[in-house]
Legacy VTK file of the C-alpha trace (Angstrom):
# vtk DataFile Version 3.0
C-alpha trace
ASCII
DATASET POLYDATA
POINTS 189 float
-76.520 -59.858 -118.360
-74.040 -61.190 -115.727
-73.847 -64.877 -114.861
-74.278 -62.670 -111.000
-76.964 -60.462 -112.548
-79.143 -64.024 -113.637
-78.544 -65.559 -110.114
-80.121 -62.179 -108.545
-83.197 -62.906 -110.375
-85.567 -63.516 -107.756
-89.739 -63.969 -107.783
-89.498 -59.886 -106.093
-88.533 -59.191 -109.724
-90.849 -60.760 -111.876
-94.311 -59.862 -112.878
-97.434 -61.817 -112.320
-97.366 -63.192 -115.748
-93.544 -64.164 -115.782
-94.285 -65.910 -112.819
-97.050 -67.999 -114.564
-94.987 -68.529 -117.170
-92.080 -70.204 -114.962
-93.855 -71.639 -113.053
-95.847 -73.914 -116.003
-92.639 -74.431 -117.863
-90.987 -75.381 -115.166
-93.771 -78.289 -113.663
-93.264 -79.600 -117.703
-90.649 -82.444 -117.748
-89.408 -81.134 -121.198
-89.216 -77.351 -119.846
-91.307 -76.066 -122.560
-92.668 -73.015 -122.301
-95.548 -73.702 -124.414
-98.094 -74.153 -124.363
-98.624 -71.249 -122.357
-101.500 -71.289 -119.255
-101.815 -67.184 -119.312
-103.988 -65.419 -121.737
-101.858 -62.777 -122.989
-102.474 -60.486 -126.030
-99.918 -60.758 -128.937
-97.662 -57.724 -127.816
-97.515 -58.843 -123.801
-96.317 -61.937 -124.766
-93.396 -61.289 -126.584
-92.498 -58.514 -123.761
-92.877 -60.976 -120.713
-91.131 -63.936 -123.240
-88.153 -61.261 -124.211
-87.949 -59.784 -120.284
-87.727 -64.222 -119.152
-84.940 -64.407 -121.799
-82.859 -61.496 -120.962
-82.835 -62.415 -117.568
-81.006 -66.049 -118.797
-84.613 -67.590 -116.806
-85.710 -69.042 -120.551
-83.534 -70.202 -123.372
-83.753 -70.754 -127.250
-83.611 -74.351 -128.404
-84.324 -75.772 -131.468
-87.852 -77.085 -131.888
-89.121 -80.601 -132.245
-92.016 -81.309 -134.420
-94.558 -81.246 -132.108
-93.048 -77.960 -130.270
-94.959 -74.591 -130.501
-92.461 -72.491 -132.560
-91.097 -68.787 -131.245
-89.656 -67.793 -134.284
-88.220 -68.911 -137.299
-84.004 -68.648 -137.646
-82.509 -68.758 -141.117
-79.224 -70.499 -139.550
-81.031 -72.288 -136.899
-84.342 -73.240 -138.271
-88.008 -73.473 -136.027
-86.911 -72.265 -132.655
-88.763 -72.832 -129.158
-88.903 -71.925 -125.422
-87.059 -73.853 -122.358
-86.796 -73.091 -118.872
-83.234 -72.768 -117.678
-81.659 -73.835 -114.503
-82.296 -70.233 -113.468
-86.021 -70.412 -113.849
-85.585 -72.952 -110.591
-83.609 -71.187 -109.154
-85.800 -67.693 -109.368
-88.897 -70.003 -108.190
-87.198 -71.900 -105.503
-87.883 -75.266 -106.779
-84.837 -77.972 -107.079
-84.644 -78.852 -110.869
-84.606 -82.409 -112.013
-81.709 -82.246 -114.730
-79.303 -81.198 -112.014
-80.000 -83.691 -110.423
-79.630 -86.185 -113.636
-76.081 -84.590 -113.967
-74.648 -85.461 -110.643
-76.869 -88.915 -111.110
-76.046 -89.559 -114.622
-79.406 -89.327 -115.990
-79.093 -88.262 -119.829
-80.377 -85.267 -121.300
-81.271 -85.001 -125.175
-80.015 -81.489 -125.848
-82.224 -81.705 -129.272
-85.526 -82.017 -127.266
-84.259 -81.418 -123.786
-85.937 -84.124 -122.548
-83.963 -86.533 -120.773
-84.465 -90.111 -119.029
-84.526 -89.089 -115.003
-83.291 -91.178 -112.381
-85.132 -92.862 -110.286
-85.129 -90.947 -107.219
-87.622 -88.574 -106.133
-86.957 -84.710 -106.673
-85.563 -82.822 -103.442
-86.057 -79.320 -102.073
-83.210 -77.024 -101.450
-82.567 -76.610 -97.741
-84.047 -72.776 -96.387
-85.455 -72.099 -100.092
-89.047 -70.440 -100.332
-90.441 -73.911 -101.185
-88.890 -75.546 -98.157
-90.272 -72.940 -95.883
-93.644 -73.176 -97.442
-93.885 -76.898 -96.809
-92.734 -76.359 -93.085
-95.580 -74.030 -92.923
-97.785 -76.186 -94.017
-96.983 -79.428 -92.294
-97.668 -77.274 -88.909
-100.777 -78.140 -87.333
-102.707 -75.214 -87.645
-101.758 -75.613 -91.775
-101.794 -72.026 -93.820
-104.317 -69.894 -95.779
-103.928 -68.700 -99.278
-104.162 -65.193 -97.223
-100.925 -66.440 -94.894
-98.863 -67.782 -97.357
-99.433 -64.697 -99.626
-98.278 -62.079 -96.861
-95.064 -64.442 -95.789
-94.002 -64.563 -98.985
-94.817 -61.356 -100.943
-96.875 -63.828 -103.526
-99.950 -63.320 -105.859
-102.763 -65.834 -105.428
-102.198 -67.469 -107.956
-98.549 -67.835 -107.746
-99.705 -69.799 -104.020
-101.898 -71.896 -105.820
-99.626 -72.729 -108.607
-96.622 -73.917 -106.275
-99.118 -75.756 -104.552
-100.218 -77.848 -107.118
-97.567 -77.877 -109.179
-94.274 -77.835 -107.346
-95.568 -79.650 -104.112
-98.065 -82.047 -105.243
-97.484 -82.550 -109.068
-93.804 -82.210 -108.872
-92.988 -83.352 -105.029
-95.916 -85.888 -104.556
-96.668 -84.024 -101.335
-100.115 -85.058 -99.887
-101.652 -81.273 -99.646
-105.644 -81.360 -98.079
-107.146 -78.556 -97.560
-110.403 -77.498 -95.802
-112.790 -74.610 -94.675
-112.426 -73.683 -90.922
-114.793 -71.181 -89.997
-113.855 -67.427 -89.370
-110.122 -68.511 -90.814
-110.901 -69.715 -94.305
-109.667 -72.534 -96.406
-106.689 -73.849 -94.830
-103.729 -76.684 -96.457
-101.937 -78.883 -94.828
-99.221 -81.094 -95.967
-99.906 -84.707 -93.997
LINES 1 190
189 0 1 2 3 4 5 6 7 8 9 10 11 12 13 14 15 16 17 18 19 20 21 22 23 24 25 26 27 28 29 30 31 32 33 34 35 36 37 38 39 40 41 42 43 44 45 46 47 48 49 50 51 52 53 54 55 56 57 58 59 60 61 62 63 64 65 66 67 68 69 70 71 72 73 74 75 76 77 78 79 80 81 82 83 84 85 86 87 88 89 90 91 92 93 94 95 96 97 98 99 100 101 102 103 104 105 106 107 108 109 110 111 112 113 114 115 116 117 118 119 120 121 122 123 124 125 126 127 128 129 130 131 132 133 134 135 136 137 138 139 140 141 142 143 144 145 146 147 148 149 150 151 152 153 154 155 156 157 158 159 160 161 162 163 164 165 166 167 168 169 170 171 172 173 174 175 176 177 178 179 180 181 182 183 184 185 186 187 188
């Protein structure tokens, strides 16, 4: 696939479960994508895993001892799962170890965990997640129902930026309550 062809790789063309997938890998600070959070028989899982790797949106690394192995590689030994910088992009969501490179945070390419610096993650300016949080700091807030039509998003891909990406990841103070005749409504305050 093209370096243009990864890029292009946008939430419109991933399935539910990819989604998932990203999206957990992606809220772990080493980028694992294990353990996964989708049940998934044997032979879906190594089609969504193959599809996320062909796209460049998940890479190969060599595993640690306490990483869920992929596969075995006679050259390279126990092999595991890690998000890429493309995985972010695709989901919208700044990613940390760019920002160690431009900081000088380190990176241990054995583990691909790294020491971050000490500043809090950003969001890109006009990506999906920045729009979502201007939606919800409005007043009126947004519904599961709202955000799902605006942005062409399952349920559970709206709850799992919410809690991930804007309060696990961002720190973002998200409430939410029940308004009659409108449903549960968040709010970023």
């Amino acid at each position: 696939m093209t370096a243009a062809g990864t890029e292009g790789a946008n939430m419109a063309q991933l399935s539910d479960s990819q989604l998932v997938v990203l999206s957990a890998a992606c809220r772990r600070d080493d980028r694992s994508v294990y353990p996964l959070t989708i049940k998934l028989s044997g032979g879906a899982v190594a089609k969504v895993l193959g599809s996320l790797l062909n796209k460049g949106l998940i890479k190969e690394v060599q595993a640690g001892r306490e990483d869920t192995v992929w596969r075995e590689d006679k050259k390279r030994g126990r092999i595991t799962l890690r998000a890429t910088p493309a995985a972010f992009k695709a989901l919208s969501i700044e990613d940390d170890t760019s920002a160690d490179a431009a900081t000088g945070g380190s990176t241990d390419t054995a583990t691909g965990k790294g020491s971050k610096p000490a500043d809090t993650p950003r969001t890109r300016a006009g990506s999906k997640q920045a729009q979502l949080i201007e939606m919800l700091k409005r007043p009126g807030g947004a519904t599961i129902d709202e955000i799902m039509v605006t942005y062409k998003w399952q349920s559970h891909t709206v709850r799992g930026v919410i809690a991930g990406a804007l309060k696990k990841k961002l720190g973002l103070n998200v409430t939410s309550e029940k308004i009659d005749g409108r449903g549960r409504v968040y709010r970023i305050v």
